[in-house]
C-alpha positions as CSV (number, residue, x, y, z in Angstrom):
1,X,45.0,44.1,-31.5
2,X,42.8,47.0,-32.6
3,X,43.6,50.5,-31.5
4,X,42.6,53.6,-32.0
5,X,45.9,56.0,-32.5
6,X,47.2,59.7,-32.9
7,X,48.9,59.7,-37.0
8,X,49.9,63.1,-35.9
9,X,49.2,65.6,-34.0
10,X,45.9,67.7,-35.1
11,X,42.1,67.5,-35.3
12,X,40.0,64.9,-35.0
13,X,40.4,63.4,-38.2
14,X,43.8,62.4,-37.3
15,X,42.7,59.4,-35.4
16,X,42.9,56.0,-37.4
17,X,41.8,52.9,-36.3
18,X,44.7,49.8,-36.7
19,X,44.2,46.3,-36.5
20,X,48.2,45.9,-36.1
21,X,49.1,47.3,-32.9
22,X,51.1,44.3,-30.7
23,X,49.5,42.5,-28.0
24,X,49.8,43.1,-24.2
25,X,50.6,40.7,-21.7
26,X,49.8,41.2,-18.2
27,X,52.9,41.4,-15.8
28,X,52.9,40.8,-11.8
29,X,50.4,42.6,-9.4
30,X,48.6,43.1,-13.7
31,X,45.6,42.0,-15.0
32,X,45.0,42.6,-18.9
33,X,41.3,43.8,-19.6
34,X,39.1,43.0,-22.7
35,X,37.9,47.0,-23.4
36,X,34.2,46.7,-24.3
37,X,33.7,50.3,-23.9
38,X,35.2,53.9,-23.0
39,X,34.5,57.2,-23.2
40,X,36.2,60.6,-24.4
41,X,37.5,63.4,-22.0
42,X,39.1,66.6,-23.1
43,X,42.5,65.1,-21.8
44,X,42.0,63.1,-24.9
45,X,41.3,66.3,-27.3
46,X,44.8,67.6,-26.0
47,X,46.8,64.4,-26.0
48,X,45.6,64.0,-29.9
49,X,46.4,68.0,-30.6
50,X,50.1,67.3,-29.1
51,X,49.3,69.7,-26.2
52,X,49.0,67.2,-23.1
53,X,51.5,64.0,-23.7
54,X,50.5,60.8,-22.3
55,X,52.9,59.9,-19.0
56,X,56.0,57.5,-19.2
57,X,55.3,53.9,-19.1
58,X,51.9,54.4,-20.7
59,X,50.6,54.2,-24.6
60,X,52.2,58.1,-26.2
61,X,50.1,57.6,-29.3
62,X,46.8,56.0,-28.3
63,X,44.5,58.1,-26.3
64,X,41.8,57.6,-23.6
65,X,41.8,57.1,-19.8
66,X,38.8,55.2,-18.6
67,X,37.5,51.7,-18.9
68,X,35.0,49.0,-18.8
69,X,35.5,45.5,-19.6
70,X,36.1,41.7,-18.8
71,X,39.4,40.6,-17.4
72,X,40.9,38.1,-19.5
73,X,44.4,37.5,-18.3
74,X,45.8,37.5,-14.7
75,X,49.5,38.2,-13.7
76,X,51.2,36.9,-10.8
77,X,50.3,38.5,-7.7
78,X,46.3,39.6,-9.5
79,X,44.8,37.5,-6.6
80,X,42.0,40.0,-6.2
81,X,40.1,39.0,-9.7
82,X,39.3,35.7,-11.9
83,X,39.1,35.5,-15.3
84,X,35.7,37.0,-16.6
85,X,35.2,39.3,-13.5
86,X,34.2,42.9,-15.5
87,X,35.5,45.6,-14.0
88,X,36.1,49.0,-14.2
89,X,38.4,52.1,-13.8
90,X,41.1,54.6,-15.0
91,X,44.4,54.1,-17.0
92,X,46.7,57.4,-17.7
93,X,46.3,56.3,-21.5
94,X,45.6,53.5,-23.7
95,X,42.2,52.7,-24.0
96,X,40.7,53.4,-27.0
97,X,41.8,49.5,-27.6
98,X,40.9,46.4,-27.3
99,X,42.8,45.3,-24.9
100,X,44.6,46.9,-21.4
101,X,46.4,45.9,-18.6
102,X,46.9,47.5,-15.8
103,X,47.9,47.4,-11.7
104,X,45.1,45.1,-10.2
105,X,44.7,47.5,-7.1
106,X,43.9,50.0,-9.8
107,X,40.7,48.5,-11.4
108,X,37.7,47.7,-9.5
109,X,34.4,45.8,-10.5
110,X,31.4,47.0,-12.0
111,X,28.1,47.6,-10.5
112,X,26.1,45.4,-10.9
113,X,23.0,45.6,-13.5
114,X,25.0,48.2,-15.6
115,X,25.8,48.4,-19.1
116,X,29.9,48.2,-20.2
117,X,28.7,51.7,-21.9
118,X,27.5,53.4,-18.9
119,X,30.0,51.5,-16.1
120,X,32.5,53.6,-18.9
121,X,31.0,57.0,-18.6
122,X,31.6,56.6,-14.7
123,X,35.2,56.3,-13.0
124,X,37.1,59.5,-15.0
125,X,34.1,62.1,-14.0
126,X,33.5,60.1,-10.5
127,X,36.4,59.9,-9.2
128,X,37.5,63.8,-10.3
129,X,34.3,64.8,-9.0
130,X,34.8,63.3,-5.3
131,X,38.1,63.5,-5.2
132,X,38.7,67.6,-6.0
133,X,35.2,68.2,-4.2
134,X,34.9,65.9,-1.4
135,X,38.6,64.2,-0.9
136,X,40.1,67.7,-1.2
137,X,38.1,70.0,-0.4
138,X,36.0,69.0,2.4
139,X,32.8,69.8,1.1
140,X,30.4,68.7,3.9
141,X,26.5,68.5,4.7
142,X,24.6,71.9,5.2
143,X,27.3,73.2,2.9
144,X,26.7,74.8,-1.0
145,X,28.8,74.1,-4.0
146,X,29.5,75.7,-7.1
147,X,29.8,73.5,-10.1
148,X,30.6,75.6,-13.2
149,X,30.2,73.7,-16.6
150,X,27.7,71.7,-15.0
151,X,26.7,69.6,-17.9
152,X,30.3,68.5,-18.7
153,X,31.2,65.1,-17.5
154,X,32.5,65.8,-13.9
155,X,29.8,68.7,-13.5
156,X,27.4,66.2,-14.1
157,X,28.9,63.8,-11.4
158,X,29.8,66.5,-9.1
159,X,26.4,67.4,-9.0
160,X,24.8,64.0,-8.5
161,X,27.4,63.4,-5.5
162,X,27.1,66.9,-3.8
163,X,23.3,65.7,-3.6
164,X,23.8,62.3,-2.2
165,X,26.1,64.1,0.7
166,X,23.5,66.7,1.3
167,X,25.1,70.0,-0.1
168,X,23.0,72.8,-1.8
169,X,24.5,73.0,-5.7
170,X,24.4,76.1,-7.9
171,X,25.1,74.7,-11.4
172,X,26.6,77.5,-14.5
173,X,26.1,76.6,-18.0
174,X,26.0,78.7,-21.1
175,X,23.1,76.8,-22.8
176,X,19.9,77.1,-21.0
177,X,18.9,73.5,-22.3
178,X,21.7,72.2,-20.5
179,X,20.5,73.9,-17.4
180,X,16.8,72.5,-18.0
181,X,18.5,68.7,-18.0
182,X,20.6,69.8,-14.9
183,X,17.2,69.9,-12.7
184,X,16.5,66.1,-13.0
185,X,20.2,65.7,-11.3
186,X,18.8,67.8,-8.0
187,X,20.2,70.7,-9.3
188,X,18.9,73.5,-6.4
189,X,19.9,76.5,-8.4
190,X,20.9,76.9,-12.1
191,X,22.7,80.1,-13.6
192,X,22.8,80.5,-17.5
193,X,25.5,82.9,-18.3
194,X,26.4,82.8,-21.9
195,X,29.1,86.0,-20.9
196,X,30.5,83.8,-18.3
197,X,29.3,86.2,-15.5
198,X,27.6,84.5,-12.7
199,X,29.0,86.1,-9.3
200,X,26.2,88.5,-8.7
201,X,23.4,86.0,-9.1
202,X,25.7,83.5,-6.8
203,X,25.8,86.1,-4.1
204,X,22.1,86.5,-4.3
205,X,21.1,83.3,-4.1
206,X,23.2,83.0,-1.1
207,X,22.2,86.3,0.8
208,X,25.5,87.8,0.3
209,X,27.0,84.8,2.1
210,X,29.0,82.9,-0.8
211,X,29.4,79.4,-1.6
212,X,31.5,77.5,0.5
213,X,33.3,75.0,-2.6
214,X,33.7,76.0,-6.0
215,X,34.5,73.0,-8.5
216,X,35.8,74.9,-11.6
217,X,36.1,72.9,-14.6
218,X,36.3,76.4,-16.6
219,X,39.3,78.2,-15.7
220,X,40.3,81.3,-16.9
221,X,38.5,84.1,-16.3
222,X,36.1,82.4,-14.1
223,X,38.9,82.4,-11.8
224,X,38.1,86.1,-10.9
225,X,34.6,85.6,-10.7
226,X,34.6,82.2,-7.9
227,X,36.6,85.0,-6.4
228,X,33.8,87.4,-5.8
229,X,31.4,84.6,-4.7
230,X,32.9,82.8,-2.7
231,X,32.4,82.6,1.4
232,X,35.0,83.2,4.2
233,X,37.6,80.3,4.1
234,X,36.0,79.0,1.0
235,X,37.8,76.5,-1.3
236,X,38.1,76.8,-5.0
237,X,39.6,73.3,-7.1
238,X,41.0,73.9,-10.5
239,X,39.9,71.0,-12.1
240,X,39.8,72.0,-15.8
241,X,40.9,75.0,-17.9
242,X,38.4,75.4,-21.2
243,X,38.5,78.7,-21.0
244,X,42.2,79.0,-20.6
245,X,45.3,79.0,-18.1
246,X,45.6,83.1,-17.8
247,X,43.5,84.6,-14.9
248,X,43.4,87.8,-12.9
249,X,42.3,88.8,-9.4
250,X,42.7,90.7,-6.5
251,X,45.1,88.8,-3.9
252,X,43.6,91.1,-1.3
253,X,40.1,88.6,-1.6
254,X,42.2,85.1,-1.3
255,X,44.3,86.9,2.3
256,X,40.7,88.5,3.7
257,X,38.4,85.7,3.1
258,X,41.2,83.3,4.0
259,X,40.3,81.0,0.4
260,X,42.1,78.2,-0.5
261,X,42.8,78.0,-4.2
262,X,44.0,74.7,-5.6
263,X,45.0,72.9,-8.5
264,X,44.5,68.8,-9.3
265,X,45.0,66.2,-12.0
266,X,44.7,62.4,-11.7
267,X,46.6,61.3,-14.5
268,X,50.1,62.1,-13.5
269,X,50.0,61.0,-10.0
270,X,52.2,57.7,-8.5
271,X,51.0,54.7,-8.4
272,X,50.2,54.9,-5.0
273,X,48.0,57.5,-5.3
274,X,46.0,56.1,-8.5
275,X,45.4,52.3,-6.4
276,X,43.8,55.3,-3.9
277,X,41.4,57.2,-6.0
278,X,40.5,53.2,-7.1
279,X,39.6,53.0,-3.2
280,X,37.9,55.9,-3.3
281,X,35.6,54.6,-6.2
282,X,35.3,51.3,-4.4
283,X,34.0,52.8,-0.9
284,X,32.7,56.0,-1.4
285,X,30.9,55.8,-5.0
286,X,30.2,52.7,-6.2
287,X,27.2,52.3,-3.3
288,X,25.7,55.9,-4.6
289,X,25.7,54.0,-7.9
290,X,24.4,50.8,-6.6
291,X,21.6,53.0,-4.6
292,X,20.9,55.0,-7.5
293,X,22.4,58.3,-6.0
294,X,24.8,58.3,-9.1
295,X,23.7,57.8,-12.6
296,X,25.5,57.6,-15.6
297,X,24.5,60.5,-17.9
298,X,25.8,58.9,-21.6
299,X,24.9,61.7,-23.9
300,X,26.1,60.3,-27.2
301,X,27.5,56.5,-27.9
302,X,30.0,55.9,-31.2
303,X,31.6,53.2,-32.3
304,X,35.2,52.9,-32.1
305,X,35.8,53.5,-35.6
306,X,33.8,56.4,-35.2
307,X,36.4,58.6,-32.8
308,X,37.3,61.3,-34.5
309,X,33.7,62.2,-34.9
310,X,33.0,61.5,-31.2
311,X,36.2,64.2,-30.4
312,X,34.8,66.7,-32.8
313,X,30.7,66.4,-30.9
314,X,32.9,67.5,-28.1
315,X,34.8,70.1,-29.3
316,X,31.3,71.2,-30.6
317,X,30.6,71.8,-26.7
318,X,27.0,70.6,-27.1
319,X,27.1,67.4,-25.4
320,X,25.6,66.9,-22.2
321,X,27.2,64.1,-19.5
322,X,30.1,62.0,-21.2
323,X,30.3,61.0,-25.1
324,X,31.1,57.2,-25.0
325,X,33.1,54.9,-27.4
326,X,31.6,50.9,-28.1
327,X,34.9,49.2,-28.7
């Protein structure tokens, strides 16, 4: 089948599309997928630069973690699907191919009336968005959310859900383009901050209250600003770290305002876990899609032989919404 792999590890040029990478074969409780399209995340950047290994049991060597296609083979036990059904959802590797298989309690079907390019742009930013914001977190009604690198993927989808739940959103970017797109999402308040200082203008925008959920996809320094804006018994989720792993704050801030400061990944988690965050895109998203709550915001679509230029437009860090691959 074809495949997009990692030659080595490196930059974007060391991705090579095969035509000689063996067949799959769905086992029980499987179903294998026909990939028409997926999309590039920045676990992909790291998996390809040899800083972010793909977990046991799934592809080491060919990158991406979200899907849409038609299933074309059914395992024993795959009661839940027929052959032709397309479908959607997450793998922890594998599909920048043409074909996938995976758990049949993991991949759920498609809206209907949308594209295989934009159902792809949807269950990696989706589910990561509800899950750290909403799942985790708690973030309720009447409530306000920070969403820093807003116009990434999952800011994008965090923003569009935080809306649909009725939660005020303050949005960061660097770019004040991207924070001009950011209003047709319901954005309520948008903070350019090209020196990655926003906590003042937060705090204002509040009344000195502080937002109640931060969703940072930054990292890093940002850290120590969410810090200084957010409200008593606030919660911050470590979603992404762009601007790096090293932070530093004052402890006194996370005992006095009683904050709750937490990390979270999908892609490493039990099996158990992953057939739930399928549930959670089954019951809690896929209506906001189907009522047009949720959107798909596809900045850029490339073929597949085209990867390594769709990994170095988002290294570039000028996309807006999700960078998708036509396979």
């Amino acid at each position: 089948m074809r495949a997009v792999v990692i030659t080595k590890p490196g930059g974007p040029d060391v991705l090579e599309l095969t035509s000689e990478m063996p067949d799959v074969a769905p086992q029980r409780n499987e179903v294998r997928i026909r990939v028409r399209a997926t999309a590039v995340n920045r676990a992909d950047v790291l998996q390809r630069q040899g800083k972010y290994p793909a977990p046991p049991g799934s592809p080491a060597n060919i990158p991406g973690l979200e899907y849409a296609g038609e299933v074309d083979a059914i395992g024993e036990g795959a009661s839940n699907f027929e052959i032709g059904d397309r479908v959607f959802g997450l793998v922890a590797s594998g599909s920048y191919s043409e074909y996938l298989v995976a758990h049949c309690r993991t991949v759920s079907h498609m809206p209907k009336g949308l594209s295989f390019e934009d159902a792809a742009a949807l269950p990696e930013s989706c589910i990561t968005a509800y899950d750290a914001m909403v799942s985790q977190c708690g973030l309720a009604a009447g409530e306000t959310v920070l969403i820093n690198a807003a116009a990434s993927g999952v800011g994008t989808a965090a923003m569009q859900i935080a809306k649909a739940i009725g939660a005020t959103t303050i949005a960061t970017t660097r770019s004040a383009d991207k924070l001009k797109k950011l209003e047709s999402l319901g954005m309520d308040h948008g903070i350019c901050c090209p020196d990655g200082k926003f906590a003042d203008k937060v705090m204002e925008l509040t009344n000195g209250r502080g937002v109640d959920v931060v969703v940072e996809l930054v990292g890093g320094a940002y850290i120590s600003e969410d810090m200084l804006c957010i409200a008593n018994k606030g919660r911050i989720v470590l979603v992404g770290m762009m601007g790096g792993s090293k932070v530093d704050f004052d402890l006194n801030r996370l005992l006095s305002k009683r904050v709750i400061l937490r990390g979270t990944t999908l892609r490493a988690r039990p099996l158990e876990e992953k057939i739930a965050a399928a549930q959670v895109l089954d019951r809690n998203i896929v209506p906001l899609i189907e009522r047009g709550l949720v959107k798909p915001i596809v900045d850029k679509v490339f073929p597949l032989d085209r990867a390594g230029d769709a990994h170095a437009f988002m290294e570039s860090n000028s996309s807006f919404g999700k960078i998708v691959l036509a396979v």
